[in-house]
C-alpha positions in Angstrom: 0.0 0.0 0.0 1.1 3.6 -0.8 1.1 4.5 2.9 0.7 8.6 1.9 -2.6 7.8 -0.2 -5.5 9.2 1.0 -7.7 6.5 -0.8 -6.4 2.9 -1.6 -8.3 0.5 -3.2 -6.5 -2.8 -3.1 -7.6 -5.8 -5.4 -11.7 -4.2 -5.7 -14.7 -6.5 -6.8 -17.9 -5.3 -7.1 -20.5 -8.4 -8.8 -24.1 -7.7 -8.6 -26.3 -10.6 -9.0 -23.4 -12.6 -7.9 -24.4 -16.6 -8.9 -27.9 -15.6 -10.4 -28.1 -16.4 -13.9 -28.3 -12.4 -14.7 -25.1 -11.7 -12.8 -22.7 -8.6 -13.8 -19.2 -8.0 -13.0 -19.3 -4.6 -12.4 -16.0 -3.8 -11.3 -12.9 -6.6 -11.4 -10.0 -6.6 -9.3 -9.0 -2.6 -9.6 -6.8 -1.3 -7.4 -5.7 2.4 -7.2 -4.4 5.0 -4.9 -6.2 8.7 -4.3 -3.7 11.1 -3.3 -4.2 14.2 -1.2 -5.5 17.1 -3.3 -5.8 15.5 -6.7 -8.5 16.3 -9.4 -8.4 12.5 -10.3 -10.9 12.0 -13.6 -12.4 8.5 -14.0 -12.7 8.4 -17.9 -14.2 5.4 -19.7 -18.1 4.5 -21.7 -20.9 3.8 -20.2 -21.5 0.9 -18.4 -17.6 0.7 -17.8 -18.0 0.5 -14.2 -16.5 3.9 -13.6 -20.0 4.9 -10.9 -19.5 1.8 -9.0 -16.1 2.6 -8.6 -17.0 6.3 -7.3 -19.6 5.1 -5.3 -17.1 2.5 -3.6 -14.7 5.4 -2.7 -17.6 7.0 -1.0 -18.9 4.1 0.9 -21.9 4.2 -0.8 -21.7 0.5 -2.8 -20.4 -2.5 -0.6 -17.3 -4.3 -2.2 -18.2 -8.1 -3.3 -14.3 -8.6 -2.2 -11.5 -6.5 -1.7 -11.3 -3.4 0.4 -10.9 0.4 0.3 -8.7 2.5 2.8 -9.0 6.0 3.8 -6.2 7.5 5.1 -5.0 4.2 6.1 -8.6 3.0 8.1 -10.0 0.2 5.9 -14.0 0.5 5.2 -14.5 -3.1 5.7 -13.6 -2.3 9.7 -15.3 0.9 9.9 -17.8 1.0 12.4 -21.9 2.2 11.5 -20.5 6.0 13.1 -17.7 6.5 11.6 -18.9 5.9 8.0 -21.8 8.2 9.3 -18.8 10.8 10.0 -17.0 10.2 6.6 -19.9 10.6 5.0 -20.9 13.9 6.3 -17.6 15.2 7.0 -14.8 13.6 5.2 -16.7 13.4 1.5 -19.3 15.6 -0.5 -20.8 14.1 -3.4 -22.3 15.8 -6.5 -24.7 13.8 -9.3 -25.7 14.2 -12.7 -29.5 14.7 -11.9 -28.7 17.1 -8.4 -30.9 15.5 -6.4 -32.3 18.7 -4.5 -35.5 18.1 -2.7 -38.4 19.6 -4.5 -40.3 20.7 -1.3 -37.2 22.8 0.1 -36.0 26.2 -0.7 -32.1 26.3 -2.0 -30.7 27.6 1.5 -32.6 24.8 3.1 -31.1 22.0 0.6 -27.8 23.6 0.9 -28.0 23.5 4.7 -29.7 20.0 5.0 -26.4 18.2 5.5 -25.6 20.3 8.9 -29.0 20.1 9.9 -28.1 16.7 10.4 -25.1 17.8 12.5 -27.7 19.4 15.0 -25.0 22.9 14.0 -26.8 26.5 15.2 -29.5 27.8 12.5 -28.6 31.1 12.1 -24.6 30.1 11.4 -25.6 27.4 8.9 -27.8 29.8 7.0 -25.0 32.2 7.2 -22.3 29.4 5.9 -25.4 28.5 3.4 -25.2 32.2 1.9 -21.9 32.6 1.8 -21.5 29.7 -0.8 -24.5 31.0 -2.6 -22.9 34.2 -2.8 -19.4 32.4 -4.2 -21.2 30.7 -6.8 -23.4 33.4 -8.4 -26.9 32.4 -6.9 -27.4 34.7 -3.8 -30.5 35.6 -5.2 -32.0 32.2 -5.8 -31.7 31.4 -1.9 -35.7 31.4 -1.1 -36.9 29.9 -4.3 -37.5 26.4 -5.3 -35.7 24.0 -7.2 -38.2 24.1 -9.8 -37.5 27.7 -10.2 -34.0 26.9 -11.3 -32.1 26.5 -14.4 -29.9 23.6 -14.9 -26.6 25.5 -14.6 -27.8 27.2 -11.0 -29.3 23.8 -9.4 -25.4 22.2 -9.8 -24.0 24.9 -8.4 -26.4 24.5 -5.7 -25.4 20.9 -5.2 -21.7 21.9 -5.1 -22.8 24.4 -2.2 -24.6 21.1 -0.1 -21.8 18.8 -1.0 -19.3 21.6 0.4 -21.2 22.7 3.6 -19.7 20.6 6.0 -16.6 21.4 4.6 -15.6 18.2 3.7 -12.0 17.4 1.7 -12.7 14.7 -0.8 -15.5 16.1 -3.4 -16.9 12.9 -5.6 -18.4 14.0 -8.7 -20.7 11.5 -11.0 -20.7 13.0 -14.3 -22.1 16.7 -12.7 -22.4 18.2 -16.1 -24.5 15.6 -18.4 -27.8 17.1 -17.7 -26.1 20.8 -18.8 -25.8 23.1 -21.8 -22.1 23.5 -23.0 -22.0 27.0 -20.7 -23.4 25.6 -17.7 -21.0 22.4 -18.0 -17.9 24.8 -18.5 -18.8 26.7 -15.9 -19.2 23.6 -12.9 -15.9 22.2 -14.3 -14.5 25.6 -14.0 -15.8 25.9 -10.5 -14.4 22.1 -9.8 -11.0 23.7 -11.0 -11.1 26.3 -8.3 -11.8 23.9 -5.4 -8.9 21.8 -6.3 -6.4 24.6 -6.9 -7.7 27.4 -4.5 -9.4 25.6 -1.5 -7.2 22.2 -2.2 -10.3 19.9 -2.2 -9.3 15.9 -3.4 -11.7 15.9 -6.9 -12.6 12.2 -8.5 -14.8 13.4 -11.7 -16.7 10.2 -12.8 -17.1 11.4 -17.2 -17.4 9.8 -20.7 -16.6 13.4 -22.2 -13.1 13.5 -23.7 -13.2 17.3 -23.4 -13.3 16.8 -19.8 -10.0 15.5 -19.3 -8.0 18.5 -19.6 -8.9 19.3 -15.7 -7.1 16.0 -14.5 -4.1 15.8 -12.8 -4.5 11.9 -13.4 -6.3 10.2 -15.6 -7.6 6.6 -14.8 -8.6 5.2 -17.8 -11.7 2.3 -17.6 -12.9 -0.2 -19.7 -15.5 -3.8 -19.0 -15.1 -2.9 -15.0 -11.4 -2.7 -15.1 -8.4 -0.1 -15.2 -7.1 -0.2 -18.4 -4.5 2.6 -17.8 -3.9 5.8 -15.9 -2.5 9.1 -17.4 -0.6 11.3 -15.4 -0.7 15.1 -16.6 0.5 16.8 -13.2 2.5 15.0 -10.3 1.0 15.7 -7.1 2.1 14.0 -4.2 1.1 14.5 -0.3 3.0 17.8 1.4 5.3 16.9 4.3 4.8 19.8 7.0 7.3 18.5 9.4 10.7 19.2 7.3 10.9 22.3 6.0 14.2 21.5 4.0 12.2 19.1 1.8 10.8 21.0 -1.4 7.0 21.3 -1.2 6.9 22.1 2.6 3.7 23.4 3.8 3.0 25.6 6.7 -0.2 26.4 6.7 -0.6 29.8 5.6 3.1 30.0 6.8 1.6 31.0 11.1 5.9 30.8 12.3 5.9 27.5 11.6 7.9 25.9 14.5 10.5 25.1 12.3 11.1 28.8 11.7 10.8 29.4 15.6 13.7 27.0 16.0 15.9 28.4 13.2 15.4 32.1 15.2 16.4 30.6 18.4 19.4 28.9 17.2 20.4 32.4 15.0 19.1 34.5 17.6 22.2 36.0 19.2 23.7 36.7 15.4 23.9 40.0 13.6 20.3 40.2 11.5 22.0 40.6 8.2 24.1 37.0 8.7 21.1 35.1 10.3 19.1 36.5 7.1 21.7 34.9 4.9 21.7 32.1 6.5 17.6 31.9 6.1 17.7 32.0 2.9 17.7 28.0 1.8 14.4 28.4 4.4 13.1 31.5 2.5 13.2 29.6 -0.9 11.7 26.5 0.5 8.7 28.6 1.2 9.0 30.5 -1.9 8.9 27.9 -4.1 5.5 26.1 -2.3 4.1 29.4 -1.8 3.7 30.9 -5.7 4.7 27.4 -7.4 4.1 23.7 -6.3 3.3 21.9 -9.8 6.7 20.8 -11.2 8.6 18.1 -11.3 11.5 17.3 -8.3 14.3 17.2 -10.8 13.0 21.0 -11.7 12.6 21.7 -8.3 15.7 21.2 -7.5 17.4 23.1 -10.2 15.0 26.2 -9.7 16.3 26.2 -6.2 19.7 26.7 -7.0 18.7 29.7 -9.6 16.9 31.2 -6.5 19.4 31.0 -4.4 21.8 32.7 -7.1 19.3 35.3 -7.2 19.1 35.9 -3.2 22.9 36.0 -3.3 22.6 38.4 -5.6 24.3 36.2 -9.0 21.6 36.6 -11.1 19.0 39.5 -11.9 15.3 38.9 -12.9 15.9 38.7 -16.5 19.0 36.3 -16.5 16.6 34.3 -13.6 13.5 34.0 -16.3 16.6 32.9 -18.9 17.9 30.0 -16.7 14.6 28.7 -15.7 13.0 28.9 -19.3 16.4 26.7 -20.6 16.5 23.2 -21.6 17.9 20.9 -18.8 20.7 19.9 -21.6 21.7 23.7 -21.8 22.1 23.6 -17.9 18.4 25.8 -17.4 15.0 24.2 -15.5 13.4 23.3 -19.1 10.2 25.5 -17.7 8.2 27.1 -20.6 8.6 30.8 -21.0 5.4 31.9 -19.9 6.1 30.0 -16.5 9.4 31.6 -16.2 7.8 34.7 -16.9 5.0 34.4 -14.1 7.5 33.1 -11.8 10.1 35.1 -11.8 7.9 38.4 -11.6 6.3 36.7 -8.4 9.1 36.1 -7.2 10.8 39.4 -8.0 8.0 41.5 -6.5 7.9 39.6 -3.5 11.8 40.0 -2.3 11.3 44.2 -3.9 8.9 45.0 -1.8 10.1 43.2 1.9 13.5 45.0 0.6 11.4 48.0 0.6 9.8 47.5 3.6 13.2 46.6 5.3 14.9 49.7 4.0 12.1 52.0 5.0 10.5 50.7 8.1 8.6 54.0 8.8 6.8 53.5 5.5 6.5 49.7 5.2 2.8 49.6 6.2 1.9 51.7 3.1 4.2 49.6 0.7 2.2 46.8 2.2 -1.3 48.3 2.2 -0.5 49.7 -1.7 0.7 46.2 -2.8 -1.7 44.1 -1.7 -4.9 46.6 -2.6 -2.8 46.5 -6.8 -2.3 42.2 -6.7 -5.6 41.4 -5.2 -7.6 44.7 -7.1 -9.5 45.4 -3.6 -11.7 48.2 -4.6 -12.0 50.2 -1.1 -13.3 53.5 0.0 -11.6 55.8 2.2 -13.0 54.6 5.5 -12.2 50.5 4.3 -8.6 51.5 3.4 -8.0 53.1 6.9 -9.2 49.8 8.7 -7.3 47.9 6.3 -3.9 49.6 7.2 -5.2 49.5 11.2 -5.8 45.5 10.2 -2.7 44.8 8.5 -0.9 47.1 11.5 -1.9 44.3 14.1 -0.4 41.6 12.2 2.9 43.9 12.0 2.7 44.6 15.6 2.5 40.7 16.2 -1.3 41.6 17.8 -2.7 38.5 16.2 -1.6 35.8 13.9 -2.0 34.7 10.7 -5.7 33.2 11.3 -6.2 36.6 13.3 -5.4 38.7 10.1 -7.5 36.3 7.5 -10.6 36.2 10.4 -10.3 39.8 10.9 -10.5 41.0 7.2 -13.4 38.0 6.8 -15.3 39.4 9.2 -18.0 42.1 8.6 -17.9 45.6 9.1 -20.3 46.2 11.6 -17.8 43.6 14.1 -14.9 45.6 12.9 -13.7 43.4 10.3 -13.4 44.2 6.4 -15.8 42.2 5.4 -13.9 40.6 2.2 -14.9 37.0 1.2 -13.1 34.4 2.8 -11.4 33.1 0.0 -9.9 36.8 -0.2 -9.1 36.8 3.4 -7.2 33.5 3.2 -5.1 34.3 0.0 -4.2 37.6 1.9 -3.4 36.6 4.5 -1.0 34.2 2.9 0.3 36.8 0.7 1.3 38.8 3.9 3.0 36.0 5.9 5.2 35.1 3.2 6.1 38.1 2.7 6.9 38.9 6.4 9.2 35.8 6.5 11.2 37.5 3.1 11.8 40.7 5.1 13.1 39.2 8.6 
């Protein structure tokens, strides 16, 4: 067993009928491994067996033989609660025909899953709205599913299955019942909860169009993998070691990684325990604006970071060396990458150099920046409480969760009142850039 999956099926058998003369072999020996925030597409024709598999992930279709692990806790040992608990926590599931109940308003069909979870009315309906609000269909809140086109009763179901705020999102050909728009549109969304909230996405589809969002493709044919398809590497992030490339610290909160490299540099001069932070600073870096490339590249780009901290090499000759061919010594990234990359990068360490250089003005670099790369569109009044905000988190008032909650919450509790998705990447956005200017 891959011991970092998240899902592993091992040696799966799913027979209906089994010994009746009518008897179908829906699924034959298939064994696979989910990893932690994939968009894994299950690609094959009908009657393939590609449902049953999706169902079997989410402990919705009994195995005839063979078993399925989630984060190494078999199914077939699972207990009646704590399927109930992966079912209403640990998975959301979206279908081709929505399944909203008639009788129920949106909000209430949205909210239905935590009504289950006996959660407070008034902060479920909140939660409810907010998701309407993300997906375009604020407005639809108090009307019926009848009421609704096609396009706006998915995104409804994506709101339900994401309510309890699960981390896997199963998804049996969402976009069959849909006009072209309306399909782009849920796959687009699908996109954004893989990339931007880092939701685990298995997309059950016969559409060869579709395959483009995969980071894997597991190809299915007569109930068994035929092949699998592997457009983006993505394996599990290790939080513990911050030396390994890929290390997460969750919204970067002075991980205690960091807390232990101050300590040890602590009774240094700044400028050589900044120097020698730098192989830390990169680490970061690299997870923070770019985690989809290879190890081998990785590795490479780290060295051309670290000739650009030290000074070696400029922005342009730093977009020149990753955009070369490994046989001509460069990262063998793609222009456009090296482009994006670099600038992120290059803005980044200008403006903590700025900030570091001019302390007495470092708030306003901070406040300008972030209002240009996140296009926040704020009155006089919001920009004052966004400076007084963002002065807290310089003042070490509150953390990183402090900053995001405070510019989540609304005005009237002396917040900013930006959507949390907003909140989050800003909040992220300020830590790494706090950790480029010690």
């Amino acid at each position: 067993m891959e011991t970092d999956s998240l899902l592993h099926v091992e040696n799966l058998n799913v027979t209906y009928n089994k010994g009746k003369q009518n008897e179908v072999r829906s699924l034959q020996d298939v064994s696979i491994d989910i990893y932690p925030e994939e968009y894994v597409i299950v690609f094959g024709p009908s009657g393939c067996g590609k449902s049953t598999l999706l169902y079997s992930l989410a402990a919705l279709q009994a195995p005839t033989s063979g078993d399925i692990m989630i984060n190494g806790h078999a199914f077939s040992e699972m207990k009646k609660k704590d399927k109930l608990e992966y079912h209403q926590l640990g998975m959301g599931m979206i279908f081709q025909a929505f399944f909203l109940i008639p009788s129920l308003t949106i909000i209430d069909n949205i909210c239905l899953p935590k009504l289950f979870r006996n959660e407070d009315k008034k902060k479920r309906r909140e939660e409810g709205m907010q998701l309407l609000k993300r997906f375009g269909i604020l407005e639809q809140a108090y009307k019926f599913p009848s009421e609704l086109s096609g396009g706006q009763k998915q995104r409804a179901s994506i709101a339900r299955a994401l309510i309890n705020k699960p981390g896997i999102i199963f998804a049996d050909e969402p976009v069959g019942n849909l006009d072209s728009s309306s399909a782009t549109n849920v796959l687009e969304i699908l996109k954004e909860l893989n990339e931007v909230d880092k939701k685990t996405i298995v997309l059950v589809t016969h559409e060869p169009s579709h395959l483009q969002y995969g980071d894997r493709i597991i190809h299915m044919k007569d109930g068994q993998v035929t092949r699998e398809e592997v457009r983006k590497e993505k394996r599990p992030i290790v939080i513990a070691k911050p030396t390994e490339v890929g290390a997460e610290t969750e919204a970067v909160k002075r991980a205690p990684e960091l807390e232990m490299l101050l300590r040890t540099f602590q009774s240094m001069p700044q400028e050589q325990a900044s120097m020698l932070l730098i192989p830390y600073k990169i680490k970061q870096l690299m997870f923070h604006i770019f985690s989809e490339i290879t190890e081998e590249q990785s590795r490479i780009t780290e060295g051309f970071l670290k000739d650009y901290f030290f000074q070696s090499l400029d922005k342009k000759q730093l977009i020149g060396a990753l955009d070369a061919d490994f046989t001509e010594g460069g990262a063998s990234w793609n222009t456009r990458r090296a482009i994006t990359f670099s600038t992120r990068v290059d803005d980044l360490a200008s403006l903590a150099k700025r900030m570091k250089e001019n302390p007495g003005e470092s708030l306003q670099f901070l406040s300008d920046y972030l209002l240009s790369t996140f296009d926040l569109k704020l009155n006089e009044e919001q920009a004052a409480r966004f400076k007084a905000i963002l002065q807290l988190r310089n003042d070490n008032s509150i953390d990183c969760a402090g900053l995001a909650k405070s510019l989540d919450l609304p005005w009237a509790k002396d917040g900013l009142g930006l959507h949390k998705f907003t909140a989050d990447r800003i909040s992220r956005e300020v830590e790494m850039i706090f950790l480029l200017k010690y």
